[in-house]
NURO-823087 format. One record per residue: residue number from 0; x, z, y of N, C-alpha, C in turn. Coordinates in nm, 3 decimals. Layout:
BEGIN
ATOM     k       n.u       n.w       n.v      ca.u      ca.w      ca.v       c.u       c.w       c.v
ATOM   NUM         X         Z         Y         X         Z         Y         X         Z         Y
...
//
This chain:
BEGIN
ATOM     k       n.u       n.w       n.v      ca.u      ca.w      ca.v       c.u       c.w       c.v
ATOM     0    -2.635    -6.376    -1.679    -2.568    -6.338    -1.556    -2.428    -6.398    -1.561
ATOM     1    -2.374    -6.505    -1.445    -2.275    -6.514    -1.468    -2.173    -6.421    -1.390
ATOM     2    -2.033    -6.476    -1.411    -1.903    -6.380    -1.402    -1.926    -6.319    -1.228
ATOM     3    -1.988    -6.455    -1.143    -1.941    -6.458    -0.981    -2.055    -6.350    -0.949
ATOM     4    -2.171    -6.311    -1.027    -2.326    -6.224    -1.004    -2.313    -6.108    -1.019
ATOM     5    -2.313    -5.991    -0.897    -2.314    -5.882    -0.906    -2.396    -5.789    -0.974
ATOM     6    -2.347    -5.688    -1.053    -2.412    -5.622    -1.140    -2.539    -5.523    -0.989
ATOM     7    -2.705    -5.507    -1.080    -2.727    -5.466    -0.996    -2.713    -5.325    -1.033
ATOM     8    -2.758    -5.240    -0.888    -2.719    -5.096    -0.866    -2.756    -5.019    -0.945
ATOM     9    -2.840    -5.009    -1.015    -2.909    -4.970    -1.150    -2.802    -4.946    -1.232
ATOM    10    -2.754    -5.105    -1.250    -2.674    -5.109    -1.410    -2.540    -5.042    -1.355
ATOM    11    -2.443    -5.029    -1.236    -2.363    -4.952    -1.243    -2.364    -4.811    -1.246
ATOM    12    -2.447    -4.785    -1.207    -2.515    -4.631    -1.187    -2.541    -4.555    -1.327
ATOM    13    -2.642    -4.671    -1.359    -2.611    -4.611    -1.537    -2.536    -4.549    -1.611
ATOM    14    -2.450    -4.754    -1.604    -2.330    -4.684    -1.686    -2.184    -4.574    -1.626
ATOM    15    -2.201    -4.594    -1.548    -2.109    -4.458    -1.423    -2.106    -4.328    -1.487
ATOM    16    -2.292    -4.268    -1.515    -2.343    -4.161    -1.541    -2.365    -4.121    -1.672
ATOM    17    -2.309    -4.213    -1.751    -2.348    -4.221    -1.914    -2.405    -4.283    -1.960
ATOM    18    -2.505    -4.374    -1.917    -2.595    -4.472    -1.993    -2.696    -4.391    -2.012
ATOM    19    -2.826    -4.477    -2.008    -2.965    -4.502    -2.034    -3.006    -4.357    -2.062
ATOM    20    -2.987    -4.298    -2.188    -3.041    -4.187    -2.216    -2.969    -4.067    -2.122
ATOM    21    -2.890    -4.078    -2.095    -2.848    -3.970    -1.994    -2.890    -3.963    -1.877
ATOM    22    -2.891    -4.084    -1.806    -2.993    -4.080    -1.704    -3.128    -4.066    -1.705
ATOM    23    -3.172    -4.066    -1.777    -3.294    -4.014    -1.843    -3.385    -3.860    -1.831
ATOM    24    -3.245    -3.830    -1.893    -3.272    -3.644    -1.926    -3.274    -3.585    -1.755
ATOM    25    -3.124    -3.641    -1.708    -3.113    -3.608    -1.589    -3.199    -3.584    -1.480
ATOM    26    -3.301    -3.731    -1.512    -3.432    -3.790    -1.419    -3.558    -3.733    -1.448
ATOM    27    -3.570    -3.674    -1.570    -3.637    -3.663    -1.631    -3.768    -3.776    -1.639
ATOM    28    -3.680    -3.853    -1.707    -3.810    -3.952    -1.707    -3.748    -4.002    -1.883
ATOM    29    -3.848    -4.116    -1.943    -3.807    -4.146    -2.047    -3.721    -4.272    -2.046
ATOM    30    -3.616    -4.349    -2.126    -3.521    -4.350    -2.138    -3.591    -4.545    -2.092
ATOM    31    -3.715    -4.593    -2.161    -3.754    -4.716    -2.090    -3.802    -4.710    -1.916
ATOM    32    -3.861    -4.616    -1.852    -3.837    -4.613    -1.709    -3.738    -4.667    -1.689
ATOM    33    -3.614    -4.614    -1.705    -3.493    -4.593    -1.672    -3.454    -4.739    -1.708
ATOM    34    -3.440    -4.805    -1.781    -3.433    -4.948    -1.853    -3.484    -5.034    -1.724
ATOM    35    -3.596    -4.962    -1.683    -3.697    -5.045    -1.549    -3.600    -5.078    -1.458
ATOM    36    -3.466    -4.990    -1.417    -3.450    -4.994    -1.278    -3.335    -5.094    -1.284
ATOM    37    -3.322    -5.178    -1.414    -3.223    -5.294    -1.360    -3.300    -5.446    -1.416
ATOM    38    -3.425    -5.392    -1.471    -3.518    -5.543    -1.471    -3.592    -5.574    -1.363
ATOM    39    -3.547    -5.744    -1.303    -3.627    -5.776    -1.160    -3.779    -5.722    -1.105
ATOM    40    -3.828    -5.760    -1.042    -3.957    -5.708    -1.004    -4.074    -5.815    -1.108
ATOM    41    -4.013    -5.903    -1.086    -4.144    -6.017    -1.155    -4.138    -5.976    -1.323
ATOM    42    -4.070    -5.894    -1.329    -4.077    -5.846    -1.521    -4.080    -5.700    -1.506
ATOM    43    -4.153    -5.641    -1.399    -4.227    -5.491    -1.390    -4.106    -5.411    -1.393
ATOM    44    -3.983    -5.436    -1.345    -3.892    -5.355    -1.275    -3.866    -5.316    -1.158
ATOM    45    -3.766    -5.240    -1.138    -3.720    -5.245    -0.948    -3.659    -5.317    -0.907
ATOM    46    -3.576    -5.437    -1.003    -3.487    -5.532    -0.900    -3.349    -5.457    -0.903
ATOM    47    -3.313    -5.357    -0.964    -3.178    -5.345    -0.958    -3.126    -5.200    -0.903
ATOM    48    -3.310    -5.114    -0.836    -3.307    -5.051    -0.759    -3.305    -4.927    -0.807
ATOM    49    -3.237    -4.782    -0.780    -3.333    -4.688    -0.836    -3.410    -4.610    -0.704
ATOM    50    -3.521    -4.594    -0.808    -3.577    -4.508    -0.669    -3.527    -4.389    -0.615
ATOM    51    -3.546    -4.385    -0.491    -3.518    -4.258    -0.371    -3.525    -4.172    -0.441
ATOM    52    -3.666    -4.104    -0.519    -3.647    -3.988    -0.587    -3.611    -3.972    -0.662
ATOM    53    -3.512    -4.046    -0.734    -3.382    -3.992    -0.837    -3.283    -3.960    -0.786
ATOM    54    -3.268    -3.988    -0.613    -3.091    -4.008    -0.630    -3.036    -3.868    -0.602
ATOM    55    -3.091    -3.743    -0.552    -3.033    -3.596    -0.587    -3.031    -3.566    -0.694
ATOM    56    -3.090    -3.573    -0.795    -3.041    -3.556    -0.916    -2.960    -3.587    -0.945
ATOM    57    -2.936    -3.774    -0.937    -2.785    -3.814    -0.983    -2.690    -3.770    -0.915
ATOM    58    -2.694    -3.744    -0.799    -2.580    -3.714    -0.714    -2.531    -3.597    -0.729
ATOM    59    -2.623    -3.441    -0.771    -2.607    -3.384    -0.810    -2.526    -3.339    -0.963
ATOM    60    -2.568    -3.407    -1.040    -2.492    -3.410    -1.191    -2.371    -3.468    -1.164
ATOM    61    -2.344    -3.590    -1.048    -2.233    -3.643    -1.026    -2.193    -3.556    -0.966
ATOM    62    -2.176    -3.458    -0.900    -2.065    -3.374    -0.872    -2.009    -3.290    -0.940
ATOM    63    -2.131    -3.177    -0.978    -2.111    -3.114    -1.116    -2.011    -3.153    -1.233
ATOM    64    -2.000    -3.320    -1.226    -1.897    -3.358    -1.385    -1.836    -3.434    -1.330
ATOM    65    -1.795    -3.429    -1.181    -1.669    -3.483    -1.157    -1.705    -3.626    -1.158
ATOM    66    -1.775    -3.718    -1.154    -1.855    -3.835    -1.158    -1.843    -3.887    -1.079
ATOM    67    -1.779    -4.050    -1.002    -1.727    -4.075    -0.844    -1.880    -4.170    -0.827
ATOM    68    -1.972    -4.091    -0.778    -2.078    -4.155    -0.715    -2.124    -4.097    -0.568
ATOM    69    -2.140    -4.142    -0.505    -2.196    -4.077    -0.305    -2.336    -4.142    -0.313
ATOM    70    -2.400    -4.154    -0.194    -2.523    -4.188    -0.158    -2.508    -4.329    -0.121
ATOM    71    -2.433    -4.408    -0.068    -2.393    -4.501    -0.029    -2.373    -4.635    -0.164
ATOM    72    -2.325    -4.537    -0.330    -2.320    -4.628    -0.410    -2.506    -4.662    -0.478
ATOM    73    -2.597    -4.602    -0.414    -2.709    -4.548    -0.433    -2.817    -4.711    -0.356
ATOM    74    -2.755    -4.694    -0.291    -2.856    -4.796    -0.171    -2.770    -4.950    -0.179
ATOM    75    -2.868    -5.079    -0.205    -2.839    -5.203    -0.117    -2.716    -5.201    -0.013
ATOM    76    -2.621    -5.292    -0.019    -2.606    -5.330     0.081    -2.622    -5.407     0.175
ATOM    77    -2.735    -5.485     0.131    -2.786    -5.593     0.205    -2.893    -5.532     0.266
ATOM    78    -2.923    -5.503     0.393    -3.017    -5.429     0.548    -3.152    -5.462     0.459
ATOM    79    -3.211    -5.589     0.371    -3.318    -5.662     0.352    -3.350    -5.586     0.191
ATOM    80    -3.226    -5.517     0.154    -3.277    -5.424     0.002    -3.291    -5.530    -0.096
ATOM    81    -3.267    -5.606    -0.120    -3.208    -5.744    -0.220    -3.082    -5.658    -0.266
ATOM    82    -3.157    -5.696    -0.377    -2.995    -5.669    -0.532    -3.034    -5.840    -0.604
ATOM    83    -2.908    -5.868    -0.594    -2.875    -6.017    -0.662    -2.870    -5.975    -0.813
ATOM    84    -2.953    -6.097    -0.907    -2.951    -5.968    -1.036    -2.924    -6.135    -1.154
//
């Protein structure tokens, strides 16, 4: 990835929330799912994405610990749901 390539939404989200295993527990899912949501689609990831049904959870724990995440850092900003990865 170079310097000018935006991290995708996954990987800031992650690390925002603690990294890998914390989002994890949170999601309750295991800690390689979670690994999934910043490997592209053609290598059995989401592309950068996390899914819809995580993001009350995160958003939730993000308030709870004071955590600066909204719904908005959650979603694409590109209308077409492309994360540049």
């Amino acid at each position: 990835m170079d310097i000018d390539t935006p991290l995708p939404i996954a990987s800031i989200v992650i690390r925002r929330v603690g990294g890998t295993v914390a989002v994890a527990t949170i999601c309750g899912l295991d800690a390689g799912s979670v690994s999934a949501w910043k490997r592209a689609k053609s290598r059995k990831g989401t592309g950068g994405l996390i899914p819809s049904r995580h993001h009350a959870p995160l958003l939730a724990y993000a308030r709870r610990h004071n955590i600066p995440l909204t719904p908005a850092d959650l979603i694409p900003a590109d209308p077409a749901g492309e994360v540049a990865a």
